[in-house]
C-alpha positions as CSV (number, residue, x, y, z in Angstrom):
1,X,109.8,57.6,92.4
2,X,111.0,61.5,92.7
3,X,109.5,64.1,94.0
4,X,110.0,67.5,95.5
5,X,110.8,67.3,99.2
6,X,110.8,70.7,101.6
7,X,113.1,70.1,104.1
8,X,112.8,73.5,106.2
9,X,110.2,76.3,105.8
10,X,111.4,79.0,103.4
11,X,114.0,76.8,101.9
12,X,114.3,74.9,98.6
13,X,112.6,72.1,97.7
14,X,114.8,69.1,96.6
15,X,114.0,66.5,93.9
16,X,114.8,63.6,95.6
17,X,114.1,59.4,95.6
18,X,111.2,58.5,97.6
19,X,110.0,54.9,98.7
20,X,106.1,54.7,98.4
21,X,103.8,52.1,100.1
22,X,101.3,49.8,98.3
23,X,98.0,50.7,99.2
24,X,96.4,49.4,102.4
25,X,92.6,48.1,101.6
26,X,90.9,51.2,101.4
27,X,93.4,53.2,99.9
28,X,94.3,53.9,95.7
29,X,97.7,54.4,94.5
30,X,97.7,56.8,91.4
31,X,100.5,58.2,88.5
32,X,100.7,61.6,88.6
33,X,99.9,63.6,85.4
34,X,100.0,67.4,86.6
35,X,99.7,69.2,90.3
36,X,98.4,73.0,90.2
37,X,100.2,75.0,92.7
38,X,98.0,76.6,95.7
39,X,98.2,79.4,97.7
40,X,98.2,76.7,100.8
41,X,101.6,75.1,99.6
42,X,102.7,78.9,99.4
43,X,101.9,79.2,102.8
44,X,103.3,76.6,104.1
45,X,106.6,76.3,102.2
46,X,106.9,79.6,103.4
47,X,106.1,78.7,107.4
48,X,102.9,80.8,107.3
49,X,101.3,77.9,108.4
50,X,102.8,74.6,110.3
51,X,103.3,71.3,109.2
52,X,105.3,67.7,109.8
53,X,109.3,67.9,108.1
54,X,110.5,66.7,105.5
55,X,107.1,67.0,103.6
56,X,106.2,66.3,100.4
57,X,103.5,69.7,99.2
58,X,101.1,69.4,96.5
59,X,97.4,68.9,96.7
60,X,95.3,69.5,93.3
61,X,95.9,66.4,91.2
62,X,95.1,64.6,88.4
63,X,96.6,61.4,87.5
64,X,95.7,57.5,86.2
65,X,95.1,54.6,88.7
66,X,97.8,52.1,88.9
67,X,96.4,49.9,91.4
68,X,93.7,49.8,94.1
69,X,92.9,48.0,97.8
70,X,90.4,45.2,97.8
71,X,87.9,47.8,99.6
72,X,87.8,50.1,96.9
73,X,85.2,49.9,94.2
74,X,84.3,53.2,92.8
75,X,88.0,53.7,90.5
76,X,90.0,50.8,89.0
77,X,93.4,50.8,87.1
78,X,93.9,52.9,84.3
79,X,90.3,55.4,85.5
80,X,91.8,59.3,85.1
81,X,90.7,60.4,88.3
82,X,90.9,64.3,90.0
83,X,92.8,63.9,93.3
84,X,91.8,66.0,96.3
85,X,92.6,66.8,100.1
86,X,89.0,65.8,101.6
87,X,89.4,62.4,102.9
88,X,86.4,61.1,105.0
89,X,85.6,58.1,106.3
90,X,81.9,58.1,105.2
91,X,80.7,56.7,108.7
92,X,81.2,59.3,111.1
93,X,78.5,62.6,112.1
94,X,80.2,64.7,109.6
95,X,79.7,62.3,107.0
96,X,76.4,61.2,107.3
97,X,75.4,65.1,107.2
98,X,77.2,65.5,104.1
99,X,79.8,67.4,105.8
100,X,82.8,65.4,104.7
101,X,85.3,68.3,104.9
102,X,84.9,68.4,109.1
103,X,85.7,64.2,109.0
104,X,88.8,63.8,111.4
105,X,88.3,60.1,111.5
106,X,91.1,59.2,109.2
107,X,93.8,61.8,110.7
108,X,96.6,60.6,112.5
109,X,96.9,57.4,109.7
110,X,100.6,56.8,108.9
111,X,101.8,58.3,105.5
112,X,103.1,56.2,102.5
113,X,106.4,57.9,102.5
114,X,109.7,57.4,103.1
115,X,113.4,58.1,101.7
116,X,115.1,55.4,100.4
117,X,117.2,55.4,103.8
118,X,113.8,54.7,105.5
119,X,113.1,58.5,106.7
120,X,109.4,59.0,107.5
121,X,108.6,61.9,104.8
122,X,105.0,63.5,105.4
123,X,102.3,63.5,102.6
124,X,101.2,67.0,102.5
125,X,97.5,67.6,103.3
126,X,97.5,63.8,102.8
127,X,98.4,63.9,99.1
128,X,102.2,65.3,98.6
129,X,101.0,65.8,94.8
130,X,104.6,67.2,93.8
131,X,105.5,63.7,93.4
132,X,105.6,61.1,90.2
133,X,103.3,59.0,92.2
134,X,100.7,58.8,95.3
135,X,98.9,56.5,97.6
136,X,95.7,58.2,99.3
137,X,92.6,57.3,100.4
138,X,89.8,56.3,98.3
139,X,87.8,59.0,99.2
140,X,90.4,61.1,97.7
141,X,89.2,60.1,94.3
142,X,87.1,61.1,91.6
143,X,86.7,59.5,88.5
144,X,86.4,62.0,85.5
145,X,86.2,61.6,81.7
146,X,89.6,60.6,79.9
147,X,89.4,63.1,77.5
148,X,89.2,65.8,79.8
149,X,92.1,68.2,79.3
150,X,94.7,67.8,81.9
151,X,94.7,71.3,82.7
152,X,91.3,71.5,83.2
153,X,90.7,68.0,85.3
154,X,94.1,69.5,87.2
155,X,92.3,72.4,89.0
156,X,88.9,70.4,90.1
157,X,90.6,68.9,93.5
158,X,90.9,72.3,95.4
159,X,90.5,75.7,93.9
160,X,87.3,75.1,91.3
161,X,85.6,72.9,94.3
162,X,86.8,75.9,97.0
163,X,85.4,78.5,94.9
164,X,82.4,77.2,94.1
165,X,81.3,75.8,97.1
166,X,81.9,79.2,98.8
167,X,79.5,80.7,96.4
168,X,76.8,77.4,96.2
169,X,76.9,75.4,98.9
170,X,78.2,77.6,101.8
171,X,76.1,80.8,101.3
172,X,73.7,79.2,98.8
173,X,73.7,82.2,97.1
174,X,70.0,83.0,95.5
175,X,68.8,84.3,91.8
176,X,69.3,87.7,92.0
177,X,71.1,88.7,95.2
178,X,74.0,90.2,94.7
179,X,77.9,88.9,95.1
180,X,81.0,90.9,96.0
181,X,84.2,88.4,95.5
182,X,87.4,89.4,96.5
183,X,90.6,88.3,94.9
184,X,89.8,86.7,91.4
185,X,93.0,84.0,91.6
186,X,93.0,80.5,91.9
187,X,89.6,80.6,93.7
188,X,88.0,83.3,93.6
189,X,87.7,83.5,89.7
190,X,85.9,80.4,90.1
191,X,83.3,81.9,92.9
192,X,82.5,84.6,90.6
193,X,81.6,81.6,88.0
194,X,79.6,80.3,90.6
195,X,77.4,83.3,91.4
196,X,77.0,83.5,87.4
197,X,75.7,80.4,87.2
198,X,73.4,80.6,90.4
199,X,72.0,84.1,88.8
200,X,73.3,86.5,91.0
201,X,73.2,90.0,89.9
202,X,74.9,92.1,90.1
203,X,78.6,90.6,90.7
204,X,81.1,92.4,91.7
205,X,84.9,91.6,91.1
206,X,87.5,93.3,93.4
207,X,91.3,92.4,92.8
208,X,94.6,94.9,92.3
209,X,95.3,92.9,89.0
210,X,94.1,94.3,85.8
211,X,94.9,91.1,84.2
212,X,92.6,88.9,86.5
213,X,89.7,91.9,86.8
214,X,88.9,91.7,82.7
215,X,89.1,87.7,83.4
216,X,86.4,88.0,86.4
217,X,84.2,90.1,83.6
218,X,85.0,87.6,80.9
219,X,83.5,85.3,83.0
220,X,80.7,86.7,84.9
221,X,81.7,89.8,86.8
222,X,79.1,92.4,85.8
223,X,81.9,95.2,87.6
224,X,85.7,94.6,88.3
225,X,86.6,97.0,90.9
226,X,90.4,97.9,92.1
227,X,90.8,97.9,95.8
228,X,93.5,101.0,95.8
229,X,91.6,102.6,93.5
230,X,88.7,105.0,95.5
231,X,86.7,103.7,98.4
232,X,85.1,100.3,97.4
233,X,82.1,100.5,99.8
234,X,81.3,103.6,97.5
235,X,81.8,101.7,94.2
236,X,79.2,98.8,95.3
237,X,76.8,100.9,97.3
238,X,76.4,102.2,93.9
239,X,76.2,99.1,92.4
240,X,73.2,98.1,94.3
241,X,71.5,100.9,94.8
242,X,72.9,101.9,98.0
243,X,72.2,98.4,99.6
244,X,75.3,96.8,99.4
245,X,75.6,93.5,98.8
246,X,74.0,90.4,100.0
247,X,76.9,88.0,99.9
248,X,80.7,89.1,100.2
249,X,82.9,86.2,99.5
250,X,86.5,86.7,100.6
251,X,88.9,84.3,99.3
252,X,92.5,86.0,100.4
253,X,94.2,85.6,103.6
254,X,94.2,89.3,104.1
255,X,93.5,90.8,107.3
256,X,92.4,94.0,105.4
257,X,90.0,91.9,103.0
258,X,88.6,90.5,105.8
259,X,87.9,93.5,108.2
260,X,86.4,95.5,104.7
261,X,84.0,92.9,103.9
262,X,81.8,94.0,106.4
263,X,81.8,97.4,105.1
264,X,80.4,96.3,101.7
265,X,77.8,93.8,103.6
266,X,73.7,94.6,103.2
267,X,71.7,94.5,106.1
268,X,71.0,90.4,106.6
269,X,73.8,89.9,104.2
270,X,76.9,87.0,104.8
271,X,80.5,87.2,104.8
272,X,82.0,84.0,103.8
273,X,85.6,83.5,104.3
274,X,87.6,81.4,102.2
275,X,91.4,82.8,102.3
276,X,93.1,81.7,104.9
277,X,96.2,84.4,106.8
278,X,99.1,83.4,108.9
279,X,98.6,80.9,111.7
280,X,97.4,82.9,114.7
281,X,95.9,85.9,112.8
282,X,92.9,88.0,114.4
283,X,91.0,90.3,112.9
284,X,88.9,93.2,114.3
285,X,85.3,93.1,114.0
286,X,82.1,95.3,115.1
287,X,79.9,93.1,117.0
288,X,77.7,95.6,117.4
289,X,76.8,96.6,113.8
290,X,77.0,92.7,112.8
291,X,74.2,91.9,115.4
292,X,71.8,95.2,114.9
293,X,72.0,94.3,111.0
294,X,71.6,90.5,111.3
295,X,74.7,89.7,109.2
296,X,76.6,86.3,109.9
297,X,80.2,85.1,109.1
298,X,80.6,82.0,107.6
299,X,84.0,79.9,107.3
300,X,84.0,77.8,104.1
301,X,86.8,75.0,104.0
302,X,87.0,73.5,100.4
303,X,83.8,74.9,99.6
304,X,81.8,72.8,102.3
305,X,82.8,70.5,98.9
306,X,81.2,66.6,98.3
307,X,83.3,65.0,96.1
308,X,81.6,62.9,93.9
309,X,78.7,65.3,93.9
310,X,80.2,68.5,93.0
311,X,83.3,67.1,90.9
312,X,80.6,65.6,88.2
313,X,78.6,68.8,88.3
314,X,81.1,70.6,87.1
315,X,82.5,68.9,84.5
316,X,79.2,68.6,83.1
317,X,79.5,72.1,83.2
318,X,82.8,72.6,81.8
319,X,81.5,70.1,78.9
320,X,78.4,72.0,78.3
321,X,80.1,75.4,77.9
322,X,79.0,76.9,80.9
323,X,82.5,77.5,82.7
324,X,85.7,77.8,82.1
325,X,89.0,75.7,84.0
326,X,91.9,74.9,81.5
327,X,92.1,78.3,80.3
328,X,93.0,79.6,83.6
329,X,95.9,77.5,83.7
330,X,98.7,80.1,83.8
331,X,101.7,78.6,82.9
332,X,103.1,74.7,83.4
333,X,106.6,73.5,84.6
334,X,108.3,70.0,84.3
335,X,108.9,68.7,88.0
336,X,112.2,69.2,87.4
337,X,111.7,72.8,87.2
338,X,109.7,73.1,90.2
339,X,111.9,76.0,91.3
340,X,110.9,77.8,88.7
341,X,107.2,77.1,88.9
342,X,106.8,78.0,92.5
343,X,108.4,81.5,91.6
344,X,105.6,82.0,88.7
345,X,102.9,81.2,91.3
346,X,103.9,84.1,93.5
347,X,103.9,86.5,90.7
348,X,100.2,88.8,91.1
349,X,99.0,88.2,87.4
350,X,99.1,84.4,87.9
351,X,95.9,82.6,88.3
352,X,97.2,79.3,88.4
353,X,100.7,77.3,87.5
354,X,100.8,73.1,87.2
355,X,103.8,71.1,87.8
356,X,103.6,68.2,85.4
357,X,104.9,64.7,85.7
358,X,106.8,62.9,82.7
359,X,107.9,64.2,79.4
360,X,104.1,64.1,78.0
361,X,102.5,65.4,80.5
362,X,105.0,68.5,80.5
363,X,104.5,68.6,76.6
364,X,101.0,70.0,77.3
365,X,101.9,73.5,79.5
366,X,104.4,75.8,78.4
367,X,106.4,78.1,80.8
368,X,106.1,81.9,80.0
């Protein structure tokens, strides 16, 4: 099978002939129909952020089962099923509290690939979705209708889940409280979504894009606000009534972002971050302020996601209406032209590009 292989950080990535394992008992091997591209496999193509080399990047996926390991009962061949990063091993502390996302009991497993010389090549965030094929672990997988577009089933395994889980299941966000969200991309757009559909009010969109601002209104944002535009703090101290906002959800790895948060927070308020900066970043805090005003910080990882909980949900959603995910596709590319697609994922006014597998597949997306 191909798929794109980054040999060096920074450098190209290079279609190349992969040998892939048949799946071990508990694992599901699946055709690729489409990968979005992530700010993650930004980071760390660019080095941002470490990983094993040669790699294979790619972690939001949809695709069709080909075949599956005796252990595995929830997807069979031919099931369309949303692939995703969280792997868990269902047993463990973590799991039983529903915490999947913190399960470590699986890492260290040996990957699936290698070249056709025999060249260990690593799975990326254990599913090296920039590939015509993967193997991963069953708890990987989520079933979802057949009929759901491609571009929308595409985006469930990382930034719809990430988003949403910031906004729902990390900071539980309450009918009524209000929402700041900054950076409307490839995750945030789907946090303001979120605090749409849990009834925040009012919700407050910040990102430099005009494009991506009348998107986060078109789908919830009651204000869109640009950052180098005026003093924010002002903007939503005027939006509430002078007292600021309950929950700030910051979903870019921006040392800025993240050090402003606080000055948009209410008293008792939450800042939950969700982007993720360079390997090694710190950030400067007042400890003193956070404490006397009872505010908290919350990391959110995948949106504190459960698979075949939150998956469902929203497609129900999407199928009822309620949100939106293929039209915030951006643009797709062949894999062939993956060059090209990684180069439209860096551009500001892109919300999300997919890198689709096979002739059909790439008949769906259109470049710009």
């Amino acid at each position: 099978m191909r798929a794109a292989v980054l040999r060096q950080p920074g450098g190209p990535l290079h279609l190349e002939e992969l040998a892939l394992a048949a799946p071990a008992p508990d694992e599901v091997h699946v055709r690729v129909r489409a990968t979005a591209i992530c700010a993650s496999d930004l980071s760390f193509l660019d080095g941002h952020w470490s990983t094993d080399l040669p790699v294979v990047l790619g972690h939001e996926t949809v695709g069709d089962v080909v075949a599956t390991g005796a252990e595995v009962a929830h997807v069979g061949p031919g099931d369309r099923v949303v692939v995703s990063l969280v792997r868990s091993c269902g047993a463990c502390e973590a799991c039983e509290r529903r915490e999947s996302v913190r399960c470590t009991a699986l890492a260290g497993r040996p990957g699936p690939l290698r070249t056709v010389a025999g060249e260990p090549v690593a799975q990326g965030m254990e599913v090296g979705g920039f590939a015509e094929e993967v193997v991963v672990h069953g708890s990987q997988v989520v079933a979802v209708p057949a009929d759901l577009p491609l571009e929308a089933a595409v985006l469930l395994g990382c930034g719809v889940v990430t988003g949403f889980g910031a906004v729902a299941n990390r900071a539980e966000v309450a009918p009524g409280s209000s929402v700041v969200v900054v950076g409307c991309g490839g995750v945030g757009i789907h946090s303001v979504q979120a605090a749409r559909v849990a009834g925040a009010s009012p919700i407050l969109a910040v990102d430099p894009d005009p494009a991506k601002r009348a998107s986060a209104v078109e789908l919830g944002a009651t204000v869109a606000l640009d950052p180098l535009d005026g003093d924010l703090s002002v903007a939503v101290a005027e939006a509430t009534d002078g007292a600021m906002a309950d929950t700030v959800v910051v979903t870019v790895g921006s040392v800025p972002a993240t050090e402003g948060a606080f000055d948009l927070l209410a008293a008792g308020g939450t800042v939950v971050l969700v982007g993720m900066t360079a390997e090694g970043t710190r950030v400067a805090l007042d400890a003193t302020t956070l404490a006397a005003r009872n505010q908290r910080i919350l990391g959110s990882k995948m949106g504190s996601t459960t698979l075949a909980v939150d998956i469902p949900r929203i497609v129900a959603r999407y199928q009822a209406g309620e949100v939106a995910l293929d039209s915030l596709v951006s643009a797709s590319f062949p894999l062939a032209d993956i060059d090209a697609a990684i180069a439209a994922a860096r551009r500001a006014d892109t919300t999300r590009v997919v890198v689709t597998m096979g002739g059909e597949a790439a008949e769906e997306g259109a470049a710009p």
